[in-house]
N, CA and C atoms as a LAMMPS dump frame, in Angstrom:
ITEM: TIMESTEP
0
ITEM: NUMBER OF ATOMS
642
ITEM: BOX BOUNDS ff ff ff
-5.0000000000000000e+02 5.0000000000000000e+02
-5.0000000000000000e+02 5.0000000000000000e+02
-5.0000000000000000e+02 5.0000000000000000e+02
ITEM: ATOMS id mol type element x y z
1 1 1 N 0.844 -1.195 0
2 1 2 C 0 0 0
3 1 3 C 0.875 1.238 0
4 2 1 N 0.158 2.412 -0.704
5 2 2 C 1.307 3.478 -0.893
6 2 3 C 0.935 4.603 0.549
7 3 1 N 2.406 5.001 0.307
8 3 2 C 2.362 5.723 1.901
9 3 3 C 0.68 7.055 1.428
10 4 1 N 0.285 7.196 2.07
11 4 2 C -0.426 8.8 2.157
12 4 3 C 0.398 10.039 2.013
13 5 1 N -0.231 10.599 1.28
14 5 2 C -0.077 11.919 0.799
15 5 3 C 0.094 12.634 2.155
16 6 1 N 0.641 13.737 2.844
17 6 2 C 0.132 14.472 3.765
18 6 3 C -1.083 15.314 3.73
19 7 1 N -1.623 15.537 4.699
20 7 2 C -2.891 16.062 4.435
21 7 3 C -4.399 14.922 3.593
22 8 1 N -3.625 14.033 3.323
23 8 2 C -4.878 13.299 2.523
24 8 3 C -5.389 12.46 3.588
25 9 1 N -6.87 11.926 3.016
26 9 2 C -7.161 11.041 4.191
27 9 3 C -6.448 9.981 4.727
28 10 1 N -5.722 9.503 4.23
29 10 2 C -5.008 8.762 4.788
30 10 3 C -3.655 8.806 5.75
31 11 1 N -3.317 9.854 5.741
32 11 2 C -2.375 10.601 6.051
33 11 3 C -2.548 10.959 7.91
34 12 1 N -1.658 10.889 8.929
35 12 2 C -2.307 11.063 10.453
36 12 3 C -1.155 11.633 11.102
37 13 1 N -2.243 13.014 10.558
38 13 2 C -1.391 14.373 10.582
39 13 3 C -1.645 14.661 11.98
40 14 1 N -2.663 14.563 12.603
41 14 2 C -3.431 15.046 14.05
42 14 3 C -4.059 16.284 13.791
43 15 1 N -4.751 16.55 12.491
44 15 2 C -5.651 17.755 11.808
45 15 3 C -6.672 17.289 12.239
46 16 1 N -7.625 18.14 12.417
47 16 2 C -8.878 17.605 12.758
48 16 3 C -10.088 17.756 11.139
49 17 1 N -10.264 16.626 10.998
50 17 2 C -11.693 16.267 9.662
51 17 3 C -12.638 17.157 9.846
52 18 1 N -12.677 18.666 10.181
53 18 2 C -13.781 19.031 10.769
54 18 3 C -14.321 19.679 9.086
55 19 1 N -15.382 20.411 9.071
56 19 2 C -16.276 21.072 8.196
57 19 3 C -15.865 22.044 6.997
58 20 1 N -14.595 22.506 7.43
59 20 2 C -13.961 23.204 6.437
60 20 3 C -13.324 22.566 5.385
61 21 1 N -12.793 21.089 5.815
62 21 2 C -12.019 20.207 5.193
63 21 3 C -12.833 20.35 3.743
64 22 1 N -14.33 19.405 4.58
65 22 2 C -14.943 19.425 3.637
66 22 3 C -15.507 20.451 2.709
67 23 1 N -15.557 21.429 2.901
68 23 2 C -16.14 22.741 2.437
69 23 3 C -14.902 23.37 1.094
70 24 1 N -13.769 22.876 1.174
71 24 2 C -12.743 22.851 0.749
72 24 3 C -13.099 21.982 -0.914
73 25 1 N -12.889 20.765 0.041
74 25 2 C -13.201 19.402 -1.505
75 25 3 C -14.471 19.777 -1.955
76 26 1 N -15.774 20.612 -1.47
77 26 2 C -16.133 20.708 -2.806
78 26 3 C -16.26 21.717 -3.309
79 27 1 N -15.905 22.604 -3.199
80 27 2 C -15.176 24.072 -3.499
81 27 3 C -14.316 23.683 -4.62
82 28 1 N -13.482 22.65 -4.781
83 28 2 C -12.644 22.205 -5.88
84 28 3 C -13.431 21.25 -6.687
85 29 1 N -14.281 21.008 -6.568
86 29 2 C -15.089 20.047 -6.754
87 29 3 C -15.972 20.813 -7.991
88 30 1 N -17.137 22.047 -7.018
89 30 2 C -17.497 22.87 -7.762
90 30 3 C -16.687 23.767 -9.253
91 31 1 N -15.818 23.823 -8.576
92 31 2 C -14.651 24.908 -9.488
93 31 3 C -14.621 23.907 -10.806
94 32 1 N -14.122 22.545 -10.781
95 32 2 C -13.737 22.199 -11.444
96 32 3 C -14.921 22.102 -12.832
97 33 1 N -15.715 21.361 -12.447
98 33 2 C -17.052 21.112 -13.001
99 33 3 C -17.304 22.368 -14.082
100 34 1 N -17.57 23.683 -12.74
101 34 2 C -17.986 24.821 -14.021
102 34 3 C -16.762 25.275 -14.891
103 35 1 N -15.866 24.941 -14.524
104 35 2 C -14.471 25.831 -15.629
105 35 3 C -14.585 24.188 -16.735
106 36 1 N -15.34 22.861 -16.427
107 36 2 C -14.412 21.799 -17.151
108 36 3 C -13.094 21.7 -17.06
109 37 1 N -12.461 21.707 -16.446
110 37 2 C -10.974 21.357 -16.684
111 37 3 C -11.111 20.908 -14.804
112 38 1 N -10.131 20.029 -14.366
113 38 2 C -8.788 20.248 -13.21
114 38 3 C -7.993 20.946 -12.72
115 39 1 N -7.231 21.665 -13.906
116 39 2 C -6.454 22.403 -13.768
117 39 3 C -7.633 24.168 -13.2
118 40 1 N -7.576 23.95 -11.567
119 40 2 C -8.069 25.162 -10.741
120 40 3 C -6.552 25.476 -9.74
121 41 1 N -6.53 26.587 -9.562
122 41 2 C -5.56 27.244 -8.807
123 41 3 C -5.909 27.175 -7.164
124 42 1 N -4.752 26.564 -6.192
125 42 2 C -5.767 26.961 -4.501
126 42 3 C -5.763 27.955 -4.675
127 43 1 N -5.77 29.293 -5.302
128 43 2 C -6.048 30.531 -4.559
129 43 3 C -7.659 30.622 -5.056
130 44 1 N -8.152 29.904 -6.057
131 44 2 C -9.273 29.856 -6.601
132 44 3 C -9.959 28.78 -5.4
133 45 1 N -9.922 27.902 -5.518
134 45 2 C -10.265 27.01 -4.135
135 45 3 C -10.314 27.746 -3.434
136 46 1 N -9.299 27.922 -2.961
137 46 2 C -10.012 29.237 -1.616
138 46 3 C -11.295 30.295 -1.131
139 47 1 N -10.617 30.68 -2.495
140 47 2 C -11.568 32.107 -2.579
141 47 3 C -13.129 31.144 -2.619
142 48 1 N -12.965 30.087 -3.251
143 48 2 C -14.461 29.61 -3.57
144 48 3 C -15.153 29.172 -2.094
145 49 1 N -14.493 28.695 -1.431
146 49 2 C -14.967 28.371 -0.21
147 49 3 C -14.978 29.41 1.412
148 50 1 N -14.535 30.388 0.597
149 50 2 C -14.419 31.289 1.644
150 50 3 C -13.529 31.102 3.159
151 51 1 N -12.251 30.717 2.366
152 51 2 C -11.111 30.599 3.436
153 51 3 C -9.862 31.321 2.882
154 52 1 N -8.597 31.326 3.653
155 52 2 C -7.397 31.435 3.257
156 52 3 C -6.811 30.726 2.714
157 53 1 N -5.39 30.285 1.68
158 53 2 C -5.067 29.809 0.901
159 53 3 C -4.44 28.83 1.901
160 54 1 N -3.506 29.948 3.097
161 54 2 C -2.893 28.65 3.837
162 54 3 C -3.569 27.679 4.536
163 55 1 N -4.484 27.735 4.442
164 55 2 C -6.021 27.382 5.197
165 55 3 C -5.935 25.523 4.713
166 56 1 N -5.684 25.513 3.082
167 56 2 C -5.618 24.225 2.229
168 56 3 C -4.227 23.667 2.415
169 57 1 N -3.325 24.447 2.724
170 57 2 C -2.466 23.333 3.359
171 57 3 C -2.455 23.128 4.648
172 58 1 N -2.554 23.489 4.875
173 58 2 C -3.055 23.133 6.685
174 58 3 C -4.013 22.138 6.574
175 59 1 N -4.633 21.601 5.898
176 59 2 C -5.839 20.404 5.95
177 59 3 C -4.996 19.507 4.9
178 60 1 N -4.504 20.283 3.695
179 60 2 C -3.881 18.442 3.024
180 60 3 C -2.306 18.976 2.963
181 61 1 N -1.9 19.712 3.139
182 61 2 C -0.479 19.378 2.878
183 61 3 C 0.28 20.19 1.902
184 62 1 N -0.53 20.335 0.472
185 62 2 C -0.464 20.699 -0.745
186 62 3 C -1.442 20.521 -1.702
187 63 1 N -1.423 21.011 -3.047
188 63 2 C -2.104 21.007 -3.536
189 63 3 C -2.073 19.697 -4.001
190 64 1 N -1.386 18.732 -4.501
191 64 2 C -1.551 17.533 -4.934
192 64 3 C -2.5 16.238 -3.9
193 65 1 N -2.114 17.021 -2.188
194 65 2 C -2.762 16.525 -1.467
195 65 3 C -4.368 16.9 -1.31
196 66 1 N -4.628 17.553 -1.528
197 66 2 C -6.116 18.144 -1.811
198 66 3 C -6.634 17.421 -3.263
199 67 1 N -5.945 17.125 -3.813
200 67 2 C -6.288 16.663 -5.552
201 67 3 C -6.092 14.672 -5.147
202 68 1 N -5.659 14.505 -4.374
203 68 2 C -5.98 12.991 -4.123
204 68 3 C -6.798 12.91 -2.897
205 69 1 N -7.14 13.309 -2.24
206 69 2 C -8.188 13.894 -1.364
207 69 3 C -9.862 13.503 -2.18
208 70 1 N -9.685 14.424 -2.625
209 70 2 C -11.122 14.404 -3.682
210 70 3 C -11.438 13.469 -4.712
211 71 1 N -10.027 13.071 -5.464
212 71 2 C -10.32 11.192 -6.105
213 71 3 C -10.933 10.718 -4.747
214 72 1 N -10.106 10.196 -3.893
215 72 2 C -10.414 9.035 -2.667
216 72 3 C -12.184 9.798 -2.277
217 73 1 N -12.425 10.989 -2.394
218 73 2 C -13.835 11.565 -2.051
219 73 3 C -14.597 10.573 -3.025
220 74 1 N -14.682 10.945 -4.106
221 74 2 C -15.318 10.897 -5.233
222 74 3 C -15.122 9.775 -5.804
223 75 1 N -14.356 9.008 -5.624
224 75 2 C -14.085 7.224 -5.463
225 75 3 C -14.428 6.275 -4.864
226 76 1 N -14.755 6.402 -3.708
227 76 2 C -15.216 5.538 -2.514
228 76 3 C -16.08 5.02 -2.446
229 77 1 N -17.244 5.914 -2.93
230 77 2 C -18.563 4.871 -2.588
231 77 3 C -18.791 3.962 -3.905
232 78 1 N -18.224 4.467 -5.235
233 78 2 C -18.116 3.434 -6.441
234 78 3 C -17.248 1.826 -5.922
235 79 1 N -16.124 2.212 -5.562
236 79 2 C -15.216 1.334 -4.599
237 79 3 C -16.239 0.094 -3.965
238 80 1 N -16.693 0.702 -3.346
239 80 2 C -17.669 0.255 -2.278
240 80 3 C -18.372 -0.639 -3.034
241 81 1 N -19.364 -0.265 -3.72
242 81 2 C -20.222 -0.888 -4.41
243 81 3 C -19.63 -2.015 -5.554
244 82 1 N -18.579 -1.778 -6.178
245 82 2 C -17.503 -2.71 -6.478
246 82 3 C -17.522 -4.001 -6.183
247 83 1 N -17.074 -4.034 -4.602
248 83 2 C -16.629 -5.01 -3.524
249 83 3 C -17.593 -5.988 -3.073
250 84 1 N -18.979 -5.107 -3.306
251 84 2 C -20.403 -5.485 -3.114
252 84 3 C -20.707 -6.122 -4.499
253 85 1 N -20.549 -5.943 -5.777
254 85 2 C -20.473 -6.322 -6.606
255 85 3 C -19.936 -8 -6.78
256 86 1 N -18.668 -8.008 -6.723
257 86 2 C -18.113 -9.181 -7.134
258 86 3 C -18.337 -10.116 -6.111
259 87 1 N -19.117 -9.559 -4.932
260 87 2 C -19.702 -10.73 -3.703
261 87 3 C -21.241 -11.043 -4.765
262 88 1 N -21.837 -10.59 -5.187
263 88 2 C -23.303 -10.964 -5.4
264 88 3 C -23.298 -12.186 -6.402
265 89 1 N -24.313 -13.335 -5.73
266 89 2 C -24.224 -14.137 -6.389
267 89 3 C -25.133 -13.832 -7.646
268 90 1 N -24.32 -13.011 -8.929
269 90 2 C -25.508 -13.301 -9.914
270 90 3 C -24.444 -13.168 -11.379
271 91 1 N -24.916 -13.969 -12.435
272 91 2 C -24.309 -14.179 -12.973
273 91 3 C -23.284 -13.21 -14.093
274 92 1 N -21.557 -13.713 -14.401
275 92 2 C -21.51 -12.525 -14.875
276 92 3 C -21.655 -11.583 -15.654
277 93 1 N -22.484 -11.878 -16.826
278 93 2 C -23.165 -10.607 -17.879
279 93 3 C -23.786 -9.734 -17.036
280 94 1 N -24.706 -10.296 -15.84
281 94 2 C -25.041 -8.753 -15.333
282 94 3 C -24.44 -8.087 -14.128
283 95 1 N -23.426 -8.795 -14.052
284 95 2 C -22.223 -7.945 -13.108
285 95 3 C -21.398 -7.013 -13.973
286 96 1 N -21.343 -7.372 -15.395
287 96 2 C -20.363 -6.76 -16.141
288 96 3 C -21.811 -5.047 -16.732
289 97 1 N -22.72 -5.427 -16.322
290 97 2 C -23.595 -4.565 -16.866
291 97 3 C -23.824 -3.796 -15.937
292 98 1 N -23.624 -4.231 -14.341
293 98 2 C -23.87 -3.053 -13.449
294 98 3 C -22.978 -2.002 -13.399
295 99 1 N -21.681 -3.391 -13.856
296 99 2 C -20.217 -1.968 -13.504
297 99 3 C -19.948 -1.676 -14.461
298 100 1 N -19.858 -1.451 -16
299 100 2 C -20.686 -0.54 -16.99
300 100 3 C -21.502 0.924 -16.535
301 101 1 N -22.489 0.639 -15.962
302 101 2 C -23.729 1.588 -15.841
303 101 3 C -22.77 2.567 -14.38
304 102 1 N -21.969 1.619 -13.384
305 102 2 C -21.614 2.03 -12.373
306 102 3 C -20.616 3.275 -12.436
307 103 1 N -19.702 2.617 -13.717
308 103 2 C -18.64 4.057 -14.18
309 103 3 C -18.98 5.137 -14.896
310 104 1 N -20.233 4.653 -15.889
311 104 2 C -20.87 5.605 -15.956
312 104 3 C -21.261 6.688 -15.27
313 105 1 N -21.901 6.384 -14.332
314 105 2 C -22.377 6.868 -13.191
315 105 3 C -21.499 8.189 -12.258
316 106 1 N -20.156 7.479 -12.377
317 106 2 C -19.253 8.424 -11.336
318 106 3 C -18.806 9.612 -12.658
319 107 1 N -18.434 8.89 -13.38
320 107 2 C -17.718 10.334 -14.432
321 107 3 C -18.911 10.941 -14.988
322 108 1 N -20.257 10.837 -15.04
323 108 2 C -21.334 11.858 -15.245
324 108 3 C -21.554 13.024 -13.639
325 109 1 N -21.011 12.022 -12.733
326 109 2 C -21.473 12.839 -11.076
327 109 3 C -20.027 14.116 -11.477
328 110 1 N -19.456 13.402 -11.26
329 110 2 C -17.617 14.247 -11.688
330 110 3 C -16.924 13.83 -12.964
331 111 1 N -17.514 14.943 -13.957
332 111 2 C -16.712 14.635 -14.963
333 111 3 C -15.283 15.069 -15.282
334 112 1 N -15.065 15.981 -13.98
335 112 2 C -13.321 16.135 -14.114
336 112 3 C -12.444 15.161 -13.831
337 113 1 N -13.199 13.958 -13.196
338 113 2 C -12.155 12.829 -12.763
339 113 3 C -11.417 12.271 -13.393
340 114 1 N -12.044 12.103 -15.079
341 114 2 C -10.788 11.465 -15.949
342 114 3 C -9.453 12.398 -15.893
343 115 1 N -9.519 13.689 -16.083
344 115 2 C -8.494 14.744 -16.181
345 115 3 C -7.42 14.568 -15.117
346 116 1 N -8.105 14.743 -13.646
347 116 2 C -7.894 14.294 -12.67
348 116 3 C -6.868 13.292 -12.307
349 117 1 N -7.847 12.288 -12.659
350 117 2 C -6.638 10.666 -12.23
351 117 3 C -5.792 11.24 -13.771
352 118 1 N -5.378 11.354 -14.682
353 118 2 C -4.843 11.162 -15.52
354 118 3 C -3.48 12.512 -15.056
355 119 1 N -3.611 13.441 -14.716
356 119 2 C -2.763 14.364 -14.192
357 119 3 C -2.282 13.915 -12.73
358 120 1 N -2.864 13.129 -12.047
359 120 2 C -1.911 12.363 -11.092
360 120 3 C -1.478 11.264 -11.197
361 121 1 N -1.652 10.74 -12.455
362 121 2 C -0.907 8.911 -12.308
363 121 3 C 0.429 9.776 -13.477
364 122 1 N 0.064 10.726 -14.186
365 122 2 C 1.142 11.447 -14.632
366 122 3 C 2.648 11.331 -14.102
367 123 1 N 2.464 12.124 -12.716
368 123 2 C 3.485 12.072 -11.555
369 123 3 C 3.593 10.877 -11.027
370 124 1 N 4.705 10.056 -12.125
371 124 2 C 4.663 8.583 -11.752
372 124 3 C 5.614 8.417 -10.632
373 125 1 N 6.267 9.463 -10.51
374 125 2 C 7.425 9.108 -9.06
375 125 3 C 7.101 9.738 -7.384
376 126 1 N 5.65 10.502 -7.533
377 126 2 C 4.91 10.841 -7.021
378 126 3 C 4.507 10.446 -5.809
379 127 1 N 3.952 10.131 -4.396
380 127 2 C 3.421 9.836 -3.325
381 127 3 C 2.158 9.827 -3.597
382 128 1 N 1.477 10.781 -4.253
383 128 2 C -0.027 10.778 -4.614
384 128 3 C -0.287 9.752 -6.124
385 129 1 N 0.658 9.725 -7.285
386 129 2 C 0.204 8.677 -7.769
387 129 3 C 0.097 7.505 -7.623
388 130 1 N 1.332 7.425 -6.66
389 130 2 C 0.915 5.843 -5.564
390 130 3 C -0.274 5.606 -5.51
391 131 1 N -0.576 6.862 -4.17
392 131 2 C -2.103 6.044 -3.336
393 131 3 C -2.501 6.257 -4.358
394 132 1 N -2.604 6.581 -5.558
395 132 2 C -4.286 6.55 -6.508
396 132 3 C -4.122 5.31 -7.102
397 133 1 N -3.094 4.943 -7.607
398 133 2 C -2.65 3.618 -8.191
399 133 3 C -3.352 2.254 -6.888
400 134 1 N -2.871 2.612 -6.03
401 134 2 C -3.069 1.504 -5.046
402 134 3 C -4.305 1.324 -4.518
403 135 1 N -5.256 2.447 -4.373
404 135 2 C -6.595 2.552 -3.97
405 135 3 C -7.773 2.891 -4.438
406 136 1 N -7.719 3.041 -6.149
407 136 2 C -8.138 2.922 -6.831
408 136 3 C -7.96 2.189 -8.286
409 137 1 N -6.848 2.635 -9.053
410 137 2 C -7.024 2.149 -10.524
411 137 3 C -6.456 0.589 -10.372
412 138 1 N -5.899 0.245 -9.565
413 138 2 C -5.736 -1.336 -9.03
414 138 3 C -7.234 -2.039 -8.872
415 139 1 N -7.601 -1.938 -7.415
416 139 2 C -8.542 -2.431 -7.232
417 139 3 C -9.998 -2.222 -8.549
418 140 1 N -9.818 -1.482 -9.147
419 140 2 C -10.462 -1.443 -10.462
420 140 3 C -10.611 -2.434 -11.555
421 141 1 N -9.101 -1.93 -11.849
422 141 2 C -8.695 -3.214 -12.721
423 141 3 C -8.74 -4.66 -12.385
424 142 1 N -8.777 -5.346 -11.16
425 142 2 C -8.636 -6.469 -10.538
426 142 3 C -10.102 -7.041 -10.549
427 143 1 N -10.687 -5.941 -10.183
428 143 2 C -12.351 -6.348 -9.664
429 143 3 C -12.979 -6.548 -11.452
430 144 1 N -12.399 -5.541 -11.91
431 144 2 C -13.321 -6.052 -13.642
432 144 3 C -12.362 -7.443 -14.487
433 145 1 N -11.194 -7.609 -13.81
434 145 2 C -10.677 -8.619 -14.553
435 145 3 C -11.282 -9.679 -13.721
436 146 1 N -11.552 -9.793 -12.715
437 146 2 C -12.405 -11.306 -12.213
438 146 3 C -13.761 -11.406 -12.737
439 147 1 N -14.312 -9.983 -12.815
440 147 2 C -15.917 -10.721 -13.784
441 147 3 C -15.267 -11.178 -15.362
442 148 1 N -14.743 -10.881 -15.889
443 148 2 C -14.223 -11.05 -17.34
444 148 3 C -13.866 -12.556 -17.224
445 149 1 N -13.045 -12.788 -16.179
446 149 2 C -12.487 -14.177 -15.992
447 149 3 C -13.769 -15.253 -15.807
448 150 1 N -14.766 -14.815 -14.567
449 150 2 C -15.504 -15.546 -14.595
450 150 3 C -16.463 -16.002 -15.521
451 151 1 N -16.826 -14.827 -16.386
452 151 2 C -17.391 -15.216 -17.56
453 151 3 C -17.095 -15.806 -18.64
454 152 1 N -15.94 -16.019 -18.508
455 152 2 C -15.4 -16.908 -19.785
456 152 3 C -15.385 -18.413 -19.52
457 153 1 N -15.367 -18.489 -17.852
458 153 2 C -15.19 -19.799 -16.75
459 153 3 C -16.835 -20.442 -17.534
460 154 1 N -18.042 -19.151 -17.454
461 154 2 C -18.996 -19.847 -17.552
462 154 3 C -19.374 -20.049 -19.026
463 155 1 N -18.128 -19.842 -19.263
464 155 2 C -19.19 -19.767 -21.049
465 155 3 C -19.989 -19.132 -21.291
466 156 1 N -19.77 -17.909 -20.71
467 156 2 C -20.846 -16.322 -21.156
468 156 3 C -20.107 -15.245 -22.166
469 157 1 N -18.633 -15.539 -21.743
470 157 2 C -17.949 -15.016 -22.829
471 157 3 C -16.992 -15.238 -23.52
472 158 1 N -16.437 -15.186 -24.768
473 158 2 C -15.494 -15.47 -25.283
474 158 3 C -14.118 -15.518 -24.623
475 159 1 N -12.883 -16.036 -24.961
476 159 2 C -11.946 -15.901 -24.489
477 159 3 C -11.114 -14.766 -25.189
478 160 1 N -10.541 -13.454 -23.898
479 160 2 C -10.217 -12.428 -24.369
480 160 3 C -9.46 -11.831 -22.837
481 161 1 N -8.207 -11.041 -23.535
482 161 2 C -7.823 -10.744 -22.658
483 161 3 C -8.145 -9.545 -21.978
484 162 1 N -8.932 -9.81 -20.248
485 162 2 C -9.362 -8.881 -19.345
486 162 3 C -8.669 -7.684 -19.682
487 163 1 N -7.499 -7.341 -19.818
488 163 2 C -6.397 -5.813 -19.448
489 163 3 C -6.918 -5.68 -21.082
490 164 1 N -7.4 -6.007 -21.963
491 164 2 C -7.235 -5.134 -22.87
492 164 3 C -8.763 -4.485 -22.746
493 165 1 N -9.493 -5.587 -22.049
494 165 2 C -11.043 -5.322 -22.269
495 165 3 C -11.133 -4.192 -21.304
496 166 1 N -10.074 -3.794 -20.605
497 166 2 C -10.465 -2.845 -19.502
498 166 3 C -10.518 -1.826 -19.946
499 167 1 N -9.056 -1.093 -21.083
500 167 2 C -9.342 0.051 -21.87
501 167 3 C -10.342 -0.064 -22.539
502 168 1 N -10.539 -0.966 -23.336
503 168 2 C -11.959 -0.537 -24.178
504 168 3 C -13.277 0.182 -23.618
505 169 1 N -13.471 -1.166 -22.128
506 169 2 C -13.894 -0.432 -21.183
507 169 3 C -14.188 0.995 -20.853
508 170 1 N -13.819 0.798 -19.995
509 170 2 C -12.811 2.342 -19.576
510 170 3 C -12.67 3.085 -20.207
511 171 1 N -11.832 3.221 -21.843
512 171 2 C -11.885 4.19 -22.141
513 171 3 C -12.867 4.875 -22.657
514 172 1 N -14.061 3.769 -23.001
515 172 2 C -14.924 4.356 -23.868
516 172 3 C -16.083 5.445 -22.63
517 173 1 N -16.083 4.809 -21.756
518 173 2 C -16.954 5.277 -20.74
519 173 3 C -16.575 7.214 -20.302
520 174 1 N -14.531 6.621 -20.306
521 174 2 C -14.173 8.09 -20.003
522 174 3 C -14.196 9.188 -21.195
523 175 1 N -13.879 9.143 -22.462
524 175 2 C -14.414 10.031 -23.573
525 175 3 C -15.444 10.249 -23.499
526 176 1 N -16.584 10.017 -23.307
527 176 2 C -17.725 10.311 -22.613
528 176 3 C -17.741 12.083 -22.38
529 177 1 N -17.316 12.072 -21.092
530 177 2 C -17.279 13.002 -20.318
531 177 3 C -16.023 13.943 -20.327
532 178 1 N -14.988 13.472 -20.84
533 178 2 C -13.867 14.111 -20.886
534 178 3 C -13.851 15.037 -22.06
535 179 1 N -14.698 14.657 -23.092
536 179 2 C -15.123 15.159 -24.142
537 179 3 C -16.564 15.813 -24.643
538 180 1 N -17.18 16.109 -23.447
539 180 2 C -18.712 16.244 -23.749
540 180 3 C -18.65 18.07 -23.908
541 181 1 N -17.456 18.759 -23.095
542 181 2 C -17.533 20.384 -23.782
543 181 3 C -17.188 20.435 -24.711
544 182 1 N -16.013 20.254 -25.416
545 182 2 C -15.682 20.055 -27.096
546 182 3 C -16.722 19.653 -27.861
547 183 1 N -17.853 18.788 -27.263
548 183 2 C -18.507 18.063 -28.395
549 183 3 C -19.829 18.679 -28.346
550 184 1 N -20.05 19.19 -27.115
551 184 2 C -21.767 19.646 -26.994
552 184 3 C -22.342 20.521 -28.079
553 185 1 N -21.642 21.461 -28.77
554 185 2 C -22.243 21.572 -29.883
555 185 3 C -22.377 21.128 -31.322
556 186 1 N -21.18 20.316 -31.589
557 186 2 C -21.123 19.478 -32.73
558 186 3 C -21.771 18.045 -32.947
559 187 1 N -22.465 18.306 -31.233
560 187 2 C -23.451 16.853 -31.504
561 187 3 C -25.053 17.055 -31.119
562 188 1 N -25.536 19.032 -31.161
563 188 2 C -26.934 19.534 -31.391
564 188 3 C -27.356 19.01 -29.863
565 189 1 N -26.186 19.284 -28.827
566 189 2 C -26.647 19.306 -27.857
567 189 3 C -27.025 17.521 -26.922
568 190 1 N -26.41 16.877 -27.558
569 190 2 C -26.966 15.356 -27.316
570 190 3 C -26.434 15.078 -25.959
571 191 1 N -25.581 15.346 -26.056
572 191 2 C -24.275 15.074 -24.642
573 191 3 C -24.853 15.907 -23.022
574 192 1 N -26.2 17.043 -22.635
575 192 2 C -26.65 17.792 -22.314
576 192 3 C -28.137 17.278 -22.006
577 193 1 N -27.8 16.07 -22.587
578 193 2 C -29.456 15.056 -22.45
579 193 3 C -29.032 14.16 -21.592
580 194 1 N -29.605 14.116 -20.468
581 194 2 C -29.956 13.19 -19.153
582 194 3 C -30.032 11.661 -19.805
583 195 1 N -30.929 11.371 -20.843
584 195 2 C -31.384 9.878 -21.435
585 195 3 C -30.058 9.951 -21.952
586 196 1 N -28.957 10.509 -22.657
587 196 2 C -27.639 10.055 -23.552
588 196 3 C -26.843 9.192 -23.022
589 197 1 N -26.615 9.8 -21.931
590 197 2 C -25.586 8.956 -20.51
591 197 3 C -26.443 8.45 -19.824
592 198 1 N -27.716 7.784 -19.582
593 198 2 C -28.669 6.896 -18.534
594 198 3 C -28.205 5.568 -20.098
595 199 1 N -28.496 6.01 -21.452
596 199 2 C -28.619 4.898 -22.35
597 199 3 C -27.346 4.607 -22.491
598 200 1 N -26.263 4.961 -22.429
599 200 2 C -24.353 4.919 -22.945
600 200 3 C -24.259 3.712 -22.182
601 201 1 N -24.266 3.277 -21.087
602 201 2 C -23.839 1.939 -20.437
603 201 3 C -24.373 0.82 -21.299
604 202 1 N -25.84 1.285 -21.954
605 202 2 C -26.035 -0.308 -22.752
606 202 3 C -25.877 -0.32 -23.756
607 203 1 N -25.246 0.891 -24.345
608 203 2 C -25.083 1.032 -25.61
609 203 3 C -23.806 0.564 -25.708
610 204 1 N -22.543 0.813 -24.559
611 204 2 C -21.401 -0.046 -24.345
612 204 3 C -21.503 -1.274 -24.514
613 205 1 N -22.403 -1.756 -23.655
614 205 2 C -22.6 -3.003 -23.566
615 205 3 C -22.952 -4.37 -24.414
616 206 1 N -24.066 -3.404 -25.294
617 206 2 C -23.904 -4.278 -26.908
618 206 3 C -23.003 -3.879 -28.146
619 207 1 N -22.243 -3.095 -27.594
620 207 2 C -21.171 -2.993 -28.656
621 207 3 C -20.061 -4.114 -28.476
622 208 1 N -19.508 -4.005 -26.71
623 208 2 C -18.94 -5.295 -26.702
624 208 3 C -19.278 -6.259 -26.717
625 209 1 N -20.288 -6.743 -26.687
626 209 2 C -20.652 -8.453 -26.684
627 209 3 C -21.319 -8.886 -28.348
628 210 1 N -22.116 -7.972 -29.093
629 210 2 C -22.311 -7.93 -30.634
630 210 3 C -21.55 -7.717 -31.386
631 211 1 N -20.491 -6.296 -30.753
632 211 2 C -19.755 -6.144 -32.287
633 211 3 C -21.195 -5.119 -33.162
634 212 1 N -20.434 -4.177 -34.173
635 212 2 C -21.663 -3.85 -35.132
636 212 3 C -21.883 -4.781 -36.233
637 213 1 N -21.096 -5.932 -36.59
638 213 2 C -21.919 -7.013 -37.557
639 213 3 C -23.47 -7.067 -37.497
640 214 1 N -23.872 -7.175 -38.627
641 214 2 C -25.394 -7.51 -38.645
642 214 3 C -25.922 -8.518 -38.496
C-alpha cells in the first residue's frame, strides 16, 4: 500500500476532519465542473470556499494533497459498491452490466475525474500517484478482470484478454465526459441530455458483446 499523501485522508497528521475540510473538496469540486478542466488554482479554491489559501495546506499538505483527497472523495462509494459487486451471487453478464452503468455513473457525477486521475498517475514518481494507483485504478482493474475471468469460466464469454477489455472499457466510458464540452455543440446538444448517458452503459454493452456485424 502506498504511503499517504500528507494532508490526505489517509495521512495522520493530528488535523482535525472538521467542516472546512470538507467545504474545501467541494469548493474544488465545484470549481472544477464549471471551468471543465482540473487544472483550478488553490487561490481559486479558496476564494471559492471562503477561506485562506494557507487554510488548504493546513488540511492536506499541498495542492496535490487536496487533488488525491477528492479522487479518494469521489471514489469511494463506487469502490464500495464494487466489492459489493463481485460478492453478489448473480451471474456474470449482469455484473459486467452493473459496472458498466456504475462508471458511468461516477464520471457523469464528476466529470473532471478522468483529467484528474490522468494528471496524477502522470506524476509517476509521485506519493499521490501511488495512493491513486493503489486505492483505486488497481482495485479497479482487478475487480473487472475477475468478472471477465468468470465469464469466460462460464461460457458467457469469449476468451479475451481482461487488461485489454479494460481500456476498451474504460476508455470508452471516459471520452464520454472528458469530451462532452468540445462536443456539446457538434453533436446539437446530445451530450446535455440526461437519457444520452442513462442509455451509454447499454449502448457499451452491446457494442462489446455484438460487435456492429449484422
Amino acid at each position: 500500500m502506498a504511503k499517504a499523501v500528507e494532508g490526505s485522508p489517509g495521512a495522520n497528521n493530528g488535523r482535525s476532519e472538521g467542516p472546512a475540510r470538507e467545504v474545501l473538496l467541494q469548493a474544488a469540486s465545484d470549481l472544477m465542473i464549471e471551468l471543465g478542466t482540473p487544472e483550478v488554482s488553490l487561490h481559486a479554491i479558496a476564494r471559492r470556499a471562503g477561506v485562506t489559501a494557507p487554510l488548504v495546506k493546513y488540511y492536506f499538505g499541498s495542492k496535490e494533497g487536496l487533488l488525491v483527497a477528492l479522487v479518494e472523495r469521489d471514489t469511494s462509494r463506487s469502490l464500495a459498491q464494487l466489492d459489493g459487486l463481485n460478492a453478489m451471487a448473480i451471474d456474470p453478464l449482469a455484473k459486467l452490466k452493473i459496472h458498466i452503468a456504475g462508471i458511468v455513473r461516477t464520471y457523469s457525477r464528476y466529470p473532471y475525474l478522468v483529467g484528474l486521475l490522468n494528471h496524477l498517475l502522470r506524476e509517476s514518481r509521485s506519493e499521490g500517484s501511488d495512493q491513486i494507483k493503489a486505492n483505486f485504478v488497481i482495485p479497479l482493474i482487478d475487480a473487472q478482470r475477475r468478472i471477465i475471468e468468470e465469464g469466460i469460466a462460464a461460457g458467457q464469454f469469449r476468451p479475451i484478454d481482461p487488461d485489454k477489455l479494460y481500456f476498451i472499457i474504460v476508455g470508452a466510458c471516459q471520452y464520454l465526459f472528458s469530451s462532452r464540452v468540445a462536443f456539446a455543440e457538434i453533436m446539437d446538444g446530445k451530450l446535455s441530455d440526461e437519457a444520452f448517458a442513462h442509455d451509454f452503459p447499454s449502448a457499451v454493452l452491446d457494442v462489446i458483446l455484438n460487435g456492429l456485424r449484422a
